[in-house]
Structure formats: structure tokens, C-alpha cells
N, C-alpha and C positions, 0 to 999 in steps of 0.2 A: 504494500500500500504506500502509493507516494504521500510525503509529512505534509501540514497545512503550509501554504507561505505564510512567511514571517509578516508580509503585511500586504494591505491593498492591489490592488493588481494598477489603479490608478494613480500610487505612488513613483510608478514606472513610468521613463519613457523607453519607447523601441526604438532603435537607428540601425539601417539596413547600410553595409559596407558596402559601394558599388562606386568607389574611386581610382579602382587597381586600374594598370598597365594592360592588361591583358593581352602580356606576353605571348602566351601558351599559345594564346588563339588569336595568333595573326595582329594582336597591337587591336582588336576590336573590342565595341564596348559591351563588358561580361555584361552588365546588368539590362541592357537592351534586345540580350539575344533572347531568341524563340525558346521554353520548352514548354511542354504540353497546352500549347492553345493561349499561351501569353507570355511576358516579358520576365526573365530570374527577376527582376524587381519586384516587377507587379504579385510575381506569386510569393516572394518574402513579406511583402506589407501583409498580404493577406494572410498568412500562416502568424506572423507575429501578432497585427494586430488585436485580435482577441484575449491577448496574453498581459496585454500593457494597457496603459492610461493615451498617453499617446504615442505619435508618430515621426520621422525624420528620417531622409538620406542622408548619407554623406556622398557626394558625388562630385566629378572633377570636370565634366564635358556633356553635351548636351544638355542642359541647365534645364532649360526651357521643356522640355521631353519628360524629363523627371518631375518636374514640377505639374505637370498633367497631370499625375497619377491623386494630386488633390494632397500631399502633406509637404509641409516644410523643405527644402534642398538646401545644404549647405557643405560648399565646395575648401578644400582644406584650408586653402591661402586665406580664406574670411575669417576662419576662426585663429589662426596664428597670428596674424598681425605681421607675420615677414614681409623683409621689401620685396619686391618683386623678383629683384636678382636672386632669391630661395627657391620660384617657382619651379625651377630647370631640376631642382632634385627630389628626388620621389623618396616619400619618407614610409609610403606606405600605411599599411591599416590603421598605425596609430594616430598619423595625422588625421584619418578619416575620426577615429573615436575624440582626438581632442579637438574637431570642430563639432561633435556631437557634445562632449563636455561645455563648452563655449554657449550653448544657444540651451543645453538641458533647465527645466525648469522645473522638474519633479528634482527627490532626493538618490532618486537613484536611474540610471541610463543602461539597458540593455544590448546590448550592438550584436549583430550574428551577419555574415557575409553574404553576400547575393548572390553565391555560386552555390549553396549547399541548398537546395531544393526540399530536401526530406526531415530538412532539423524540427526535433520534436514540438509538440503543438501545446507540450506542457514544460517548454521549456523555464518559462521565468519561474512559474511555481515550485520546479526543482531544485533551481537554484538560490531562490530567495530561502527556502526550505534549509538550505545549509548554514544560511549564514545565523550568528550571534550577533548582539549588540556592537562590540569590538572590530569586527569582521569589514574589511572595506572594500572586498572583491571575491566573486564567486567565478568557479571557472569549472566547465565541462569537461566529463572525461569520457570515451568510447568505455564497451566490455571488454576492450584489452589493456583499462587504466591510461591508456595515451592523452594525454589533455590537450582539447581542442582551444588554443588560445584566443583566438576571436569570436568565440560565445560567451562572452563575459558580461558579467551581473558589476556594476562598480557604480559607488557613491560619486554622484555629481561633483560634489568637492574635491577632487582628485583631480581637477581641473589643474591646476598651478604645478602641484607635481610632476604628471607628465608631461607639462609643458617644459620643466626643465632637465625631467629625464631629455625628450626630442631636442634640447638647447643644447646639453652635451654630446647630443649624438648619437644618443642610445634610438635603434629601430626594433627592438625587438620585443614583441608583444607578451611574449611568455617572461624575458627576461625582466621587465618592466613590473610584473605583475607578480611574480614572486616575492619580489622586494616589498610588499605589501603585506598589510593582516589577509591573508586568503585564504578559501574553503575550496576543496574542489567536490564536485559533483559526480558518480559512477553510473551511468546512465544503462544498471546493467541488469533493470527487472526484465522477467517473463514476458516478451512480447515487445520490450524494445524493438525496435529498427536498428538490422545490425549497419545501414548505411545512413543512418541519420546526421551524421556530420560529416559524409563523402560528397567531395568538391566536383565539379564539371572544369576538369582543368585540359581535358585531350579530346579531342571531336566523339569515339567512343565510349566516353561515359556518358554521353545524351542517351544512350541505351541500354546501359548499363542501371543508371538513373532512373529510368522514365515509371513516373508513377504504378504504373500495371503491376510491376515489378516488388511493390511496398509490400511489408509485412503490415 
């Protein structure tokens, strides 16, 4: 039986990560592309929003596209405050989550990426569920314990922090979050989804993926 959350489901906001490179795929944009009959965006709002109070992208290109979808966009360089001459380096997810810190106005900011199409529908309640008083970051783990770093549960106020984690230079989401009070989450009941936190990072996992497929 998953535990109660620790509080509100409206104390939450959700921020969908769709500012990546997408390298993998040709330098195009992940959270635009097609799978199952709409946009990795559109079907992360929709999988999170039910989970949270509210909503937000973080997104870096097509502005206007993303902001269709009717919640909030906010592109990394706005929430940083860097000069311009910063925009040329890719800081990655974190910069996505600290322009989602920047604009959050609940006490706590959920973020999960716009490539993992099947991430759990219970996820903030599982993670919120781990945390104590003390606790300033929840983070998910597969049933092989590997912890997925950009499914993170973290208190708004953590704003300034990783802003100067990112000032020294630190890009790494798990290294970043460690250094914190943290709980991690084992996502590893009867009936989990053993691909619940698998990415669409190679043209072959669109099938791999594709809903039919769901546990």
C-alpha cells in the first residue's frame, strides 16, 4: 500500500523538462515530437497534472508552441539572470529546474522530463510520502534501486542554492542533490511499471515505449 502524502497535492507545482539538446535525435525538439497521438509535452502535462496544484515548462525554443498547451513556459536564461554571452553553454536539466525554482510559487516544485512517457501517475504522492519535516529533496529510484535524478520532489527555496551550485559549475543533477537533506523513493510495488522512468533517447524506443506495451 503506497503511504499518504505528506501534504496537499496543491502545495505542489509540476515542471515538465523539455529544454534538452536533443542530441540523440538529430538536435530536434524532444518535447514536440509525436508519440501516441500527441506531443512528449502535451502527454507529460497531462500524466502530471492531476498529481500537482499546478503547472510549468521549462523550455528553451519554440516558446510560443509550448505556451499553446495553456500553462506557464519558462526558458533557462529568464530565470538565471546571465548575460547573454552564458546562453552558448548548455547547463542542462538543472538550469531547466532552476528556472522552474525562479517562477515556483507553491512550497514545493516537482520536475520529471519530457522524454519518459510512462512515469508513474502516482508519482508526487510517492515521493512526498518519503519525505520528513527536515527532508529538502525526494528523488526516485527504478526496482533495480538506480535513482532517477530528474524526478525530483524539492522545496522551492532551494532556489539560491543551486543557483550557486550552477555558478561554480556544478551540472550534475544527482551530484547536486545528494549534497542535500534527501529521501529517495523505490518504486518497486507489485505492478509497478518496470519502464516507468525509460527515456525515448534512440528512434527505437518509440516502440519499445508505446503505451500498448504498459503494464
Amino acid at each position: 500500500m503506497t503511504p499518504p502524502a505528506r501534504f496537499p497535492a496543491g502545495q505542489i507545482t509540476g515542471l515538465v523538462l523539455a529544454g534538452g539538446q536533443g542530441q540523440r535525435m538529430g538536435g530536434g525538439d524532444k518535447g514536440l515530437m509525436p508519440f501516441a497521438g500527441q506531443s512528449l509535452a502535451q502527454r507529460a502535462l497531462m500524466r502530471l497534472a492531476p498529481q500537482v496544484g499546478r503547472m510549468m515548462i521549462s523550455a528553451n525554443r519554440h516558446l510560443d508552441t509550448y505556451r499553446a498547451f495553456g500553462v506557464p513556459v519558462w526558458p533557462d536564461a529568464s530565470a538565471t539572470g546571465r548575460d547573454s554571452g552564458a546562453l552558448s553553454r548548455y547547463d542542462g536539466p538543472l538550469a531547466g529546474l532552476l528556472a522552474g525554482l525562479a517562477h515556483c510559487e507553491t512550497p514545493w516544485l516537482l520536475a520529471v522530463p519530457c522524454d519518459a512517457p510512462r512515469f508513474p501517475h502516482d508519482l508526487a504522492q510517492r515521493l512526498s510520502a518519503a519525505l520528513d519535516p527536515d527532508t529538502e529533496i525526494a528523488l526516485a529510484a527504478n526496482a533495480r534501486g538506480e535513482v532517477q535524478p530528474v524526478f525530483i520532489l524539492l522545496r522551492a527555496a532551494l532556489h539560491e542554492n543551486l543557483a550557486r551550485y550552477l555558478d561554480e559549475g556544478g551540472r550534475k543533477v544527482r551530484a547536486w542533490a545528494m549534497r542535500q537533506r534527501h529521501a529517495i523513493t523505490l518504486f518497486d510495488h507489485p505492478g509497478d511499471d518496470p519502464l516507468a522512468f525509460a527515456n525515448l533517447n534512440m528512434p527505437e524506443d518509440w516502440q519499445r515505449l508505446a503505451p500498448e506495451t504498459a503494464v
